[in-house]
C-alpha positions in Angstrom: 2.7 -10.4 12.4 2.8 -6.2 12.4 0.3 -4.1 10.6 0.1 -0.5 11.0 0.9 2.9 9.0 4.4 4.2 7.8 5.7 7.8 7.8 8.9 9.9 7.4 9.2 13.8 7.0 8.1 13.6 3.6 6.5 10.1 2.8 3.6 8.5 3.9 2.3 4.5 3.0 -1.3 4.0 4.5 -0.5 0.3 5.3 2.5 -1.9 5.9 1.7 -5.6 6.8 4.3 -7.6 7.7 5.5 -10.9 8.9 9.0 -13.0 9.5 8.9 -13.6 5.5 6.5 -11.6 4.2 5.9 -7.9 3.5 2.7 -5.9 1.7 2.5 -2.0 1.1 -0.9 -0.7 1.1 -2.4 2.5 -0.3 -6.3 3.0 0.1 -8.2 5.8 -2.4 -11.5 7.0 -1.5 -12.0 8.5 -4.8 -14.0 7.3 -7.7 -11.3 7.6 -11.0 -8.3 5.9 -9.7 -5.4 5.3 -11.8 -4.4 2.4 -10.0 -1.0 2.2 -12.0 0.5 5.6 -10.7 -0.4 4.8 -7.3 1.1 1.6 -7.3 4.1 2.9 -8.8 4.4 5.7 -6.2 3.5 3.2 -3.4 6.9 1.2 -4.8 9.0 4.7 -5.3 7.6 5.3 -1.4 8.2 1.4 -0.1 11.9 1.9 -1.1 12.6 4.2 2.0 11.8 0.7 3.9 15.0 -1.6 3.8 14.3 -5.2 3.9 14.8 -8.6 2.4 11.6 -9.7 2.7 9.2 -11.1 -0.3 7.2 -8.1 -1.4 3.7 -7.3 -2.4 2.1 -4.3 -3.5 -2.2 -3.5 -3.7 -4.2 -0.2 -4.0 -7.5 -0.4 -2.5 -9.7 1.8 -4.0 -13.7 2.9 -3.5 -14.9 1.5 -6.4 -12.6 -2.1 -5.7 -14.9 -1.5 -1.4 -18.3 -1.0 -3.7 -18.0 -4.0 -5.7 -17.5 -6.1 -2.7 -20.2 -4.9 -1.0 -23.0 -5.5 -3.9 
C-alpha cells in the first residue's frame, strides 16, 4: 500500500492511495460551498495524467463532509 500527494508542472491531486489492485484520487476543500461535482470532475480530468489499470475510485473531502463527522 502507497499513499501520498501527486504533482507535475501544472497539476496537482492532494491524495493518491494505492494498492496492487486498487487506486483512489483524493481532493480535500477547506471551504464551506463546495461544488463537489466540478471538483470531482477536475480530480478525474487531473487523475488522467496517471496511467494505470488499476480499479479506480474518486472522493472529495470537504469541511462541511470533516464537521459532520465530528458532531
Amino acid at each position: 500500500h502507497k499513499i501520498g500527494r501527486w504533482w507535475n508542472n501544472k497539476e496537482e491531486i492532494d491524495i493518491v492511495a494505492f494498492d496492487d489492485e486498487h487506486i483512489c484520487f483524493i481532493e480535500c476543500k477547506w471551504q464551506n460551498a463546495v461544488n463537489k461535482d466540478k471538483v470531482k470532475e477536475a480530480l478525474i480530468q487531473k487523475s488522467s495524467f496517471i496511467k494505470n489499470d488499476k480499479k479506480t475510485s474518486f472522493l472529495v473531502i470537504t469541511k462541511e463532509d470533516y464537521l459532520k463527522s465530528t458532531s
